[in-house]
C-alpha positions as CSV (number, residue, x, y, z in Angstrom):
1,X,5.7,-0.4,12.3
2,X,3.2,-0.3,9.5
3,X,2.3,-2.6,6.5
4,X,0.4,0.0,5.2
5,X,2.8,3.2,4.8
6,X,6.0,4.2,6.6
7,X,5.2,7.2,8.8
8,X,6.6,10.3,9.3
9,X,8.3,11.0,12.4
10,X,6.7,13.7,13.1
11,X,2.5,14.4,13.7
12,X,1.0,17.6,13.4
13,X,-1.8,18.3,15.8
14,X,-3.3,22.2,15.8
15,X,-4.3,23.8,18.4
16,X,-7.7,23.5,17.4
17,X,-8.0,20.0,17.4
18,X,-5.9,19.4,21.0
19,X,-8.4,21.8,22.6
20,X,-11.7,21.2,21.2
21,X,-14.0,19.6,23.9
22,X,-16.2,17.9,21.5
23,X,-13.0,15.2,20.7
24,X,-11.8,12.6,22.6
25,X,-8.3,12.4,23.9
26,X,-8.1,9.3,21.2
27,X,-9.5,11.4,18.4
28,X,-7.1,13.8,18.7
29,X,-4.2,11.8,18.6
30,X,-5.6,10.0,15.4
31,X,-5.7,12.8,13.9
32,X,-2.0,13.3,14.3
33,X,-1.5,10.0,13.0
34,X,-3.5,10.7,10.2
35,X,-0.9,13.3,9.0
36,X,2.0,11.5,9.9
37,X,1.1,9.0,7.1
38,X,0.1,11.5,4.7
39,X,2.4,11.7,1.9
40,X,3.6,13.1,-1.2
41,X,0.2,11.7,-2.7
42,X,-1.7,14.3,-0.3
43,X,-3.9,11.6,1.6
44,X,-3.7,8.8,4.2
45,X,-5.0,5.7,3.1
46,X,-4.6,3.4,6.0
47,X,-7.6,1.2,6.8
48,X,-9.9,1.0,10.1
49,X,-7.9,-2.6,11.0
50,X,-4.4,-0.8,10.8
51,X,-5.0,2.4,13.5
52,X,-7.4,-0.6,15.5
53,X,-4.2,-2.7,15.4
54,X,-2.2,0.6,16.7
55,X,-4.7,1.8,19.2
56,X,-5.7,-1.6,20.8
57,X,-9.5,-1.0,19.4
58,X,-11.8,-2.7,16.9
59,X,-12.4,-1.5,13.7
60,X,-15.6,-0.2,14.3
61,X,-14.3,2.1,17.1
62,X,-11.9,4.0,14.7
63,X,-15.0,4.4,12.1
64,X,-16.7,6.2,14.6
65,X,-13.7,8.3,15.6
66,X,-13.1,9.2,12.2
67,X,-16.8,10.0,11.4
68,X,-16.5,12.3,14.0
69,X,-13.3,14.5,12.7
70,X,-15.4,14.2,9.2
71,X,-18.3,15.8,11.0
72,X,-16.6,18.4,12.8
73,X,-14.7,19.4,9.1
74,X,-11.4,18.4,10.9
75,X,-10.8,16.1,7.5
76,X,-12.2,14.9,4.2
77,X,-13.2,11.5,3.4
78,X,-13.3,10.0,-0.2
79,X,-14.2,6.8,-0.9
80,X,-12.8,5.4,-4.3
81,X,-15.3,2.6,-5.8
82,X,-14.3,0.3,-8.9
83,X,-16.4,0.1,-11.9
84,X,-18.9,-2.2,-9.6
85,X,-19.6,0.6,-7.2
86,X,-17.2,-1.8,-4.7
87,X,-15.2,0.3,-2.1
88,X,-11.2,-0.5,-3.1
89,X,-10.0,2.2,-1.1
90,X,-10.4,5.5,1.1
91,X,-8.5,8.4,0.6
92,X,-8.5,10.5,4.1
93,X,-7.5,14.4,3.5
94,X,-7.1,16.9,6.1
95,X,-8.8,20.3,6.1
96,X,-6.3,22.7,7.7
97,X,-4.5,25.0,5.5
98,X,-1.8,25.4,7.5
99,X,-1.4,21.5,8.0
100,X,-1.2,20.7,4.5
101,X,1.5,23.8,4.0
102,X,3.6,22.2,6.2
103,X,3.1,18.7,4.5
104,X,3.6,20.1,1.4
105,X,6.3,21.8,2.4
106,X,8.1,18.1,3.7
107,X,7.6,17.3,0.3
108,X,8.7,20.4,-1.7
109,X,10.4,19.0,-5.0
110,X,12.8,22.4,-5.8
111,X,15.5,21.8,-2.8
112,X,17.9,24.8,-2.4
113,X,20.3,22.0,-1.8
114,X,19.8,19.3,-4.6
115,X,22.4,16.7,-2.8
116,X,20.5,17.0,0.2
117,X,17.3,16.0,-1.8
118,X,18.4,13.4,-3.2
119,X,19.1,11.8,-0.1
120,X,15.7,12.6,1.2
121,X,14.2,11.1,-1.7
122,X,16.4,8.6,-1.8
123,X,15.3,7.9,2.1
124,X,11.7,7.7,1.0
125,X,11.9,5.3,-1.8
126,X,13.9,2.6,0.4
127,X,11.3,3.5,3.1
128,X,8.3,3.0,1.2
129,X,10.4,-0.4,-0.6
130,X,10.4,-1.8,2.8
131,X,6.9,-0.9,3.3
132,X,5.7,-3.0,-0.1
133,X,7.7,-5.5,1.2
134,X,6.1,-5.9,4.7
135,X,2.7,-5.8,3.2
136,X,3.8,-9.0,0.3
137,X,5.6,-11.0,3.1
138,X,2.0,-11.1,4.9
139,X,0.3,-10.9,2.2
140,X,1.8,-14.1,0.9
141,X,1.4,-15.7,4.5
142,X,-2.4,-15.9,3.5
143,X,-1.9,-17.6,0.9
144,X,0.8,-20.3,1.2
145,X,-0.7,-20.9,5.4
146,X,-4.6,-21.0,4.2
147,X,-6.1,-19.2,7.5
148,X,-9.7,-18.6,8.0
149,X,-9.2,-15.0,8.4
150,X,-9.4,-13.1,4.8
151,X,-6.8,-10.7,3.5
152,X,-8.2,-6.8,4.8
153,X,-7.7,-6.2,0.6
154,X,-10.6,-8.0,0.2
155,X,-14.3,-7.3,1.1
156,X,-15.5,-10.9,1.6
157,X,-14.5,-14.3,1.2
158,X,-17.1,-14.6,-2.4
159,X,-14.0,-12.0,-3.5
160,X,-11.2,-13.6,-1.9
161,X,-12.6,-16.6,-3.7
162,X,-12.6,-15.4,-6.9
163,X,-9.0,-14.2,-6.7
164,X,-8.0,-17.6,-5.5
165,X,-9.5,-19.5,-8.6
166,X,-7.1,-17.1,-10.7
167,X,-4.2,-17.8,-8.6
168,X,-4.9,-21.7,-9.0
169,X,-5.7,-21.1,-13.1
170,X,-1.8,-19.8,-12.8
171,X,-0.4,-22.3,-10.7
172,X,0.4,-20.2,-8.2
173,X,-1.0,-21.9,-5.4
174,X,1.5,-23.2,-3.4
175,X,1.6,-25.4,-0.5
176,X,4.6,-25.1,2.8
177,X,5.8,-28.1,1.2
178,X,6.3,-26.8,-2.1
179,X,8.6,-24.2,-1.1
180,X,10.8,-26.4,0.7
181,X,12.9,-27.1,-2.3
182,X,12.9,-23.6,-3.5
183,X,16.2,-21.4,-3.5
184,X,15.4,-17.7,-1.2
185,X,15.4,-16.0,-4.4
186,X,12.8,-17.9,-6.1
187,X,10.5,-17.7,-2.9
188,X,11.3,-13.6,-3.3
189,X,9.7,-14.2,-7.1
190,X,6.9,-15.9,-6.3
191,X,5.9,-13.6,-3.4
192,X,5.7,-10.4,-5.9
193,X,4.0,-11.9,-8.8
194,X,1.5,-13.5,-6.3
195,X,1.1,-9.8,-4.7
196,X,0.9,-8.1,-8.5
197,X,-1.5,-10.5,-9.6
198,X,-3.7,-9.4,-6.2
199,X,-3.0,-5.7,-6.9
200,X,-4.2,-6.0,-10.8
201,X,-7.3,-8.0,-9.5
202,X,-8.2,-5.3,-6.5
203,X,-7.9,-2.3,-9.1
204,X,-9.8,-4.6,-11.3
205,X,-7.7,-5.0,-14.6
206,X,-9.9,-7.4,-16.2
207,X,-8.4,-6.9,-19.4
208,X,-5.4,-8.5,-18.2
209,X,-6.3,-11.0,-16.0
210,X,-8.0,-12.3,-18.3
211,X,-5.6,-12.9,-20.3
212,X,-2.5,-13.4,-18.6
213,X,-0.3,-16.5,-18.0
214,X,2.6,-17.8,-15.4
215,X,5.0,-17.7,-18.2
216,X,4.2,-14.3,-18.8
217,X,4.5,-13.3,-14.9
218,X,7.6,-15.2,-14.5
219,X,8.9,-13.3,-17.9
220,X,8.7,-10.0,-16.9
221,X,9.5,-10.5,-13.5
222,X,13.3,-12.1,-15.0
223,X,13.3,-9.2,-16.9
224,X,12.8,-6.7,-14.0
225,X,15.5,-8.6,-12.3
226,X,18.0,-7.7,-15.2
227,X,16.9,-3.9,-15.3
228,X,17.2,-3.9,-12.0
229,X,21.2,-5.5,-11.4
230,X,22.3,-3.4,-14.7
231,X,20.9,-0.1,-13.1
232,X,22.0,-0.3,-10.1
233,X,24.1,2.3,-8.7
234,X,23.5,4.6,-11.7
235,X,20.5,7.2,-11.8
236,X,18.6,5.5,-12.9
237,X,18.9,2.6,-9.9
238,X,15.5,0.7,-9.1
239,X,15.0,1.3,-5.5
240,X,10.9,0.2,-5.4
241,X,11.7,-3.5,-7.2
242,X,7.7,-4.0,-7.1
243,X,6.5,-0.6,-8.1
244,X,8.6,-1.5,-11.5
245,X,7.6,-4.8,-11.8
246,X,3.9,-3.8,-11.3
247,X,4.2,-1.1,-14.2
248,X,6.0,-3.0,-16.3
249,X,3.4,-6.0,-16.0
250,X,0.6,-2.9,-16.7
251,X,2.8,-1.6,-19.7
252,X,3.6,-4.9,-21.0
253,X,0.2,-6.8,-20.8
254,X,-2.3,-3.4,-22.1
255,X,-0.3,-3.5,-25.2
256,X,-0.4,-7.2,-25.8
């Protein structure tokens, strides 16, 4: 359903917020969206274009509607900048004690039955792997198709831009016809380092990008892949592929 975050399957909706007259119908049943995508991290970070793509709305309608819970101390808006005072993402908390108990409380780490946890977090992980895998798919759909429209992880196109002349330093860029004569699992490769490469630009890891190559991409990725097939089925099994890869590009490159 989402690129952005699996939701839960259930939304939480207090009685104060389904009967106070100052919301709208709408804004009442964002709100309970809102927590349904609230996770273990305590916050939703979904952007204005994902609940306008869910609502049938524009972007700007969903600002207002969350500007509105904000004002009325329904929720808590935090808006994390980079080092250039650029917005790279916003962290939406909610206000209700109780509410957050019971999210907490979806996510409590010290099960009475640990089997049973497991599973659950077990669940979560493959959940949230499909997720990341949703979100490179299109991500990478930008890229290899060209379109007009820019990514929503960028601000602008000057940004986009800039990414792109990184991609194209890396040979990266490639074309529909490119990928004719590559195997599945190759395509798979070049979708996540494409997506890393994005993620370390967007939380602005200068340091690396700077100084990182293809052969170093391609590398760690191989050795990800290795990790991953001599892990698997043990405890220490990698069920998020590009959360490891990502780290390990992090761990790898600072120390370089």
């Amino acid at each position: 359903m989402s690129y952005e975050k699996q939701p839960s399957y259930y939304a939480i909706i207090p009685s104060t917020v389904r009967y106070d007259e100052r919301l709208k119908f709408a804004e009442r049943l964002l709100y309970g969206e809102i927590t349904a995508l609230i996770g273990k991290e305590g916050y939703c970070f979904a952007t204005n274009n994902y609940f306008s793509n869910l609502y049938g709305v524009i972007p700007g309608t969903i600002s207002r509607w969350i500007s509105h819970l904000d004002k009325l101390g329904y929720i808590k808006v935090e808006l994390i900048k980079n080092n250039k005072k650029e917005i790279i993402e916003r962290r939406i908390y909610i206000t209700d004690i109780s509410c957050r108990q019971i999210m907490q409380n979806t996510y409590k780490q010290n099960s009475t039955y640990p089997y049973e946890q497991k599973n659950i977090e077990s669940m979560s992980k493959k959940a949230k792997g499909n997720n990341i895998n949703i979100m490179i798919d299109r991500f990478f759909n930008y890229i290899i198709n060209k379109t007009e429209k820019i990514p929503n992880e960028f601000k602008d196109k000057e940004q986009y831009e800039r990414f792109y002349e990184i991609i194209k330093r890396l040979e990266l860029n490639y074309t529909e016809d490119n990928l004719k004569i590559f195997k599945e699992e190759n395509i798979i490769k070049v979708k996540n380092i494409i997506y890393c490469v994005k993620d370390l630009f967007i939380r602005d890891k200068i340091n690396i990008l700077l100084r990182i190559t293809r052969e170093d991409l391609i590398n760690i990725y191989n050795n990800c892949k290795k990790f991953e097939d001599d892990y698997k089925g043990t405890e220490k099994e990698i069920v998020n592929f590009y959360d490891y890869y990502y780290a390990s590009v992090i761990r790898k490159l600072e120390a370089k």
